[in-house]
LOVONU-558751 format. One record per residue (C-alpha): residue number from 1; x, y, z; residue in one letter. Coordinates in pm, 1 decimal. Layout:
<nuvos>
+-------+----------+----------+----------+-------+
| lokol |        x |        y |        z | torza |
+-------+----------+----------+----------+-------+
|   NUM |        X |        Y |        Z |     A |
...
+-------+----------+----------+----------+-------+
</nuvos>
This chain:
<nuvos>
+-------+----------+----------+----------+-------+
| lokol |        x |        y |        z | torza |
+-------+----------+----------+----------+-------+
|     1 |  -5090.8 |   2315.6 |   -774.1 |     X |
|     2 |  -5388.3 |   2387.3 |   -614.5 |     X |
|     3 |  -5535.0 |   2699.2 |   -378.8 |     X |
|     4 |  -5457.6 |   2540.1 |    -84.6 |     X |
|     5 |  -5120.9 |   2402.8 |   -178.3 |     X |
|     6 |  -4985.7 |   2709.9 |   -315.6 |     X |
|     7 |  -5154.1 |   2925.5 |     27.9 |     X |
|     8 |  -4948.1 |   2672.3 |    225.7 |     X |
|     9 |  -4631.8 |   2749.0 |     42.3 |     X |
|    10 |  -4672.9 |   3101.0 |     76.7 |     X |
|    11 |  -4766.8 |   3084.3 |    464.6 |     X |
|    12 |  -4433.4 |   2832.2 |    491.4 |     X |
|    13 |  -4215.4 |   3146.9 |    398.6 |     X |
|    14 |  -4222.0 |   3518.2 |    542.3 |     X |
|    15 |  -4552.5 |   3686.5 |    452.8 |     X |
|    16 |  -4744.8 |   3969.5 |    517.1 |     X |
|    17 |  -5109.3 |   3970.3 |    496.5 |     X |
|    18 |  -5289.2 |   4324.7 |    412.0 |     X |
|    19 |  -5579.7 |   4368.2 |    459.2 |     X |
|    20 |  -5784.2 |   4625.1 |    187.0 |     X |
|    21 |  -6114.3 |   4817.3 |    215.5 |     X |
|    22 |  -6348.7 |   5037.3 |    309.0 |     X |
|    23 |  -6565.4 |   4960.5 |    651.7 |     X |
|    24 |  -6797.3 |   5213.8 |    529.9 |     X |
|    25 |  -6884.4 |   5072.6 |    227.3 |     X |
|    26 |  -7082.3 |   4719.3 |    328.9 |     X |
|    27 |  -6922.7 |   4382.2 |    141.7 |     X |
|    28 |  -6579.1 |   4677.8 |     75.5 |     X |
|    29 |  -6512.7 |   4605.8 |    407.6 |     X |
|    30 |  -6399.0 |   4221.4 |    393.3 |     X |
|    31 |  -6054.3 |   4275.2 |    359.9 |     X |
|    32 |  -6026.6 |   4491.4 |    669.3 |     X |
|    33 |  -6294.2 |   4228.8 |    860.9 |     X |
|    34 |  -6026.4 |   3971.9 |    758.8 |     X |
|    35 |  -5683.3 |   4190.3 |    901.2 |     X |
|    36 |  -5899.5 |   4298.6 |   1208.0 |     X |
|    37 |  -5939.7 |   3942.8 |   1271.8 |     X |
|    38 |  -5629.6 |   3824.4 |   1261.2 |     X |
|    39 |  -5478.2 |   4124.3 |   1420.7 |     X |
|    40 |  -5687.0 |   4000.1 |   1759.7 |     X |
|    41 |  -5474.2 |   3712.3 |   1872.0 |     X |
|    42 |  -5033.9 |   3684.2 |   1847.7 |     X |
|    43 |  -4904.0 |   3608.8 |   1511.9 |     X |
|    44 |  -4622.0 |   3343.2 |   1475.2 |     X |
|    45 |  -4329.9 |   3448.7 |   1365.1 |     X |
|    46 |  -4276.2 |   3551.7 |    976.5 |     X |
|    47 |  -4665.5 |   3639.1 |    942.8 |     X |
|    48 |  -4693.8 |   4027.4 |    942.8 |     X |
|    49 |  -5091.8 |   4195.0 |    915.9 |     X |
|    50 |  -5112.6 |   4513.6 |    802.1 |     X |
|    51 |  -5500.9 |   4676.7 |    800.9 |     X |
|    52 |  -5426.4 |   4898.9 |    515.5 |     X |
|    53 |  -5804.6 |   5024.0 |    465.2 |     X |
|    54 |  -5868.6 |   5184.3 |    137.5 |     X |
|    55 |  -5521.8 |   5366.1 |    127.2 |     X |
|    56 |  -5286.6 |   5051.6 |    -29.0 |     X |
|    57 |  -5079.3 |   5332.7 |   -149.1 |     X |
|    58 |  -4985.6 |   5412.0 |    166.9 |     X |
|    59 |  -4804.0 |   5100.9 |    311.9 |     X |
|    60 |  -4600.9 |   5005.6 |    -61.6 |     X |
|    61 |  -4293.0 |   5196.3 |     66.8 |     X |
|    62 |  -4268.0 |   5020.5 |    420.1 |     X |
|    63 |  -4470.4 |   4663.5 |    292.7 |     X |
|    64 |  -4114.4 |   4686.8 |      8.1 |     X |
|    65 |  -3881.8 |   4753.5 |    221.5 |     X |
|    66 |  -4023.7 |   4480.4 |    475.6 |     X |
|    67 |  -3862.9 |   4147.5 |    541.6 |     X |
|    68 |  -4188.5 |   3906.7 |    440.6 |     X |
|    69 |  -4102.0 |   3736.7 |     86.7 |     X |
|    70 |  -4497.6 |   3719.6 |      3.2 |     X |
|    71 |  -4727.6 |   4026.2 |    -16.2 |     X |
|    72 |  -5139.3 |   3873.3 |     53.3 |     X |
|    73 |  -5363.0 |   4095.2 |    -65.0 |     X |
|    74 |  -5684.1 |   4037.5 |     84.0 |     X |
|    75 |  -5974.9 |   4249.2 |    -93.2 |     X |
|    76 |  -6306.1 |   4254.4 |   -244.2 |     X |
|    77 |  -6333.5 |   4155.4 |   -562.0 |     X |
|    78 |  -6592.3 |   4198.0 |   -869.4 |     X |
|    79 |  -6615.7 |   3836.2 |  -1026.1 |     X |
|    80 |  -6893.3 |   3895.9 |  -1302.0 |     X |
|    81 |  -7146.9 |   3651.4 |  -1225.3 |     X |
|    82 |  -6987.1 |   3451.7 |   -954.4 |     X |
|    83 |  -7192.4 |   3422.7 |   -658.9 |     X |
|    84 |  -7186.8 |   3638.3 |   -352.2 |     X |
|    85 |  -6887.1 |   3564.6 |   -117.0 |     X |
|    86 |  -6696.1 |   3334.7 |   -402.0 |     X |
|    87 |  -6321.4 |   3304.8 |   -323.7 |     X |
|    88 |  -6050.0 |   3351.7 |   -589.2 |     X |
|    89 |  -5686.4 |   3354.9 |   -534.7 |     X |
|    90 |  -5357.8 |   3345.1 |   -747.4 |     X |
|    91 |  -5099.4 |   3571.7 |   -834.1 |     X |
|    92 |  -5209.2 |   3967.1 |   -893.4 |     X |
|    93 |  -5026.9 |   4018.8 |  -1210.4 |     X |
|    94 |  -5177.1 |   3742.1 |  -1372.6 |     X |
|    95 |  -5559.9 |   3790.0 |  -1239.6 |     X |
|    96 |  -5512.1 |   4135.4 |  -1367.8 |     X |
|    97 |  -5430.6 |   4027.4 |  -1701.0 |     X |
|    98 |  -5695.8 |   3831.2 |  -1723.5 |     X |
|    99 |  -5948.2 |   4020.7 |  -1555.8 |     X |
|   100 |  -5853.4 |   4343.6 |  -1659.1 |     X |
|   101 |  -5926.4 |   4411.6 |  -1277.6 |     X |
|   102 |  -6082.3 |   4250.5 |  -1063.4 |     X |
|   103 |  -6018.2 |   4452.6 |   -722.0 |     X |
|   104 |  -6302.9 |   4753.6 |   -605.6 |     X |
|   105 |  -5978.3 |   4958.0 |   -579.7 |     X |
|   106 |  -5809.6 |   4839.7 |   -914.6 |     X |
|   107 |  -5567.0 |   5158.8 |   -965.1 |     X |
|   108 |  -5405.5 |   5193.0 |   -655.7 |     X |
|   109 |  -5391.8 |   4797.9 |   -645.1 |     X |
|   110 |  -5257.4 |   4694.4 |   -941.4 |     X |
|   111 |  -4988.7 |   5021.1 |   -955.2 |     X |
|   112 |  -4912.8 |   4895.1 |   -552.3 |     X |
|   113 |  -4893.4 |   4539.3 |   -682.3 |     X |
|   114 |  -4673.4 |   4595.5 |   -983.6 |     X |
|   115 |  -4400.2 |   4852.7 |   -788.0 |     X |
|   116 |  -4379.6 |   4544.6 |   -482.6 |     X |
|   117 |  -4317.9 |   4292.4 |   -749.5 |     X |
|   118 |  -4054.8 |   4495.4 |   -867.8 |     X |
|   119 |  -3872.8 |   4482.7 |   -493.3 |     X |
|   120 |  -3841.3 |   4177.2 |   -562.6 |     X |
|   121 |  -4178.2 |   4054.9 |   -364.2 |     X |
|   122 |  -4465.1 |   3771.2 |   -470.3 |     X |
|   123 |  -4762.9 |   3980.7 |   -464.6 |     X |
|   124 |  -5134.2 |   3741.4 |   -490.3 |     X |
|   125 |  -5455.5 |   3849.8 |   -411.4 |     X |
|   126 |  -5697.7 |   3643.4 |   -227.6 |     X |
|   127 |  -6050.1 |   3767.4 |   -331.8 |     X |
|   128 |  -6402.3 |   3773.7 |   -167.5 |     X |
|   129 |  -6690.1 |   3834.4 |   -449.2 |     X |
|   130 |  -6863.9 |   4150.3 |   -335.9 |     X |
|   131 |  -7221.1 |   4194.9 |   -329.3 |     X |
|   132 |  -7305.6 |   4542.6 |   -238.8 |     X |
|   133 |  -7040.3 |   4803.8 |   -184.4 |     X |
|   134 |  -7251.3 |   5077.2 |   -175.2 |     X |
|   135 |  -7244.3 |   5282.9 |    107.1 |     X |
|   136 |  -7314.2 |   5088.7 |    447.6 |     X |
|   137 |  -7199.4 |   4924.5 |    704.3 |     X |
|   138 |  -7149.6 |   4546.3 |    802.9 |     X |
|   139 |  -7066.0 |   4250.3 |    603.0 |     X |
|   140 |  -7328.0 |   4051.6 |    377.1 |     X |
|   141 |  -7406.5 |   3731.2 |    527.4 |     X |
|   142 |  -7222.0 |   3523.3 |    236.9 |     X |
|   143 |  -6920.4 |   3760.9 |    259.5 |     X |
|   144 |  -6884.9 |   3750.1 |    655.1 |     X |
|   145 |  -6859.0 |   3405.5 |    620.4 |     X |
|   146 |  -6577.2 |   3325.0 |    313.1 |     X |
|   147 |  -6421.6 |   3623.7 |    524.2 |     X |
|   148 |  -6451.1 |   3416.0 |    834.0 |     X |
|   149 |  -6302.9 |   3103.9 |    624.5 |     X |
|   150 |  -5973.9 |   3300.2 |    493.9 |     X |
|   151 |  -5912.3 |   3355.5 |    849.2 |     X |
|   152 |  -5896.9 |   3029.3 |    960.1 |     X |
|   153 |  -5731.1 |   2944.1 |    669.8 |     X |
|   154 |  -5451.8 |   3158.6 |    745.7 |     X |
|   155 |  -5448.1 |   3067.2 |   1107.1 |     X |
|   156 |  -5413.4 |   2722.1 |   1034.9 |     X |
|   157 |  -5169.7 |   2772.2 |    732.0 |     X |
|   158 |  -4952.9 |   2967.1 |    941.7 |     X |
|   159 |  -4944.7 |   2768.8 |   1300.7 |     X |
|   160 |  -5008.4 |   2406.4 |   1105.6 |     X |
|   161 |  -4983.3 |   2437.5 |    724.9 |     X |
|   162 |  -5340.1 |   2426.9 |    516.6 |     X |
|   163 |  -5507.8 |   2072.4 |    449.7 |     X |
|   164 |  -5639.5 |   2012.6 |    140.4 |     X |
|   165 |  -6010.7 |   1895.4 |    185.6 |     X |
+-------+----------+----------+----------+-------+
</nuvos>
């Protein structure tokens, strides 16, 4: 199954999207930029956003107890020598395995990911390659726009279901 297939499945059932990062701290930011976005026009029914910043930790409890089936974790990621603004996405307990982290906030993400799993949720990161997330703000040009992309690809996945192209 590819990316898009298995986005579309997950946008068919209850889902939240959260957001992760730090505005402060340039391409960090792209997982907020994403929730922000999405956050600006209604949301159809079964697709939560939660902005959750750089403080994951702090929505586990509620994003557990919550009635979406699908957590999407939407963060900046460090992908070795992928280029600048490179997507990945698939399910966090198996990029983590095979990454041995891939998430600027790996800790509090993969501890998050691992204690929603066990509430019985499908937990899958959808990651931007990072450029610099040193401190700064604003989006790199390559990051604003995959950022840009997961946001349409949401929109469309929830209201219409994603096309492959």
């Amino acid at each position: 199954m590819g990316a898009a297939e298995a986005l579309r499945r997950i946008l068919s059932e209850k889902t939240c999207v959260v957001g992760i990062g730090n505005p402060y701290r340039n391409d960090d930011g792209a997982g907020v930029a994403v929730a922000e976005a999405l956050l600006r026009s209604p949301l159809r029914d079964g697709l939560e956003v939660v902005n959750a910043e750089d403080v994951l930790e702090n929505h586990v409890f509620p994003l557990a107890a919550g009635a979406a089936r699908n957590i999407l974790l939407v963060d900046a990621v460090r992908c070795g020598g992928a280029p600048v603004g490179s997507l990945i996405f698939g399910r966090l307990r198996e990029m983590e395995e095979l990454a041995g982290g891939l998430s600027t906030h790996k800790l509090s993400l993969a501890t998050s990911g691992a204690l929603l799993e066990s509430r019985g949720k499908a937990v899958y990161l959808l990651g931007i390659a990072a450029g610099s997330t040193d401190f700064g703000r604003g989006l790199s040009e390559e990051v604003a726009k995959s950022a840009d992309t997961i946001v349409e690809l949401i929109r469309e996945g929830a209201e219409h279901g994603i096309r492959e192209h």
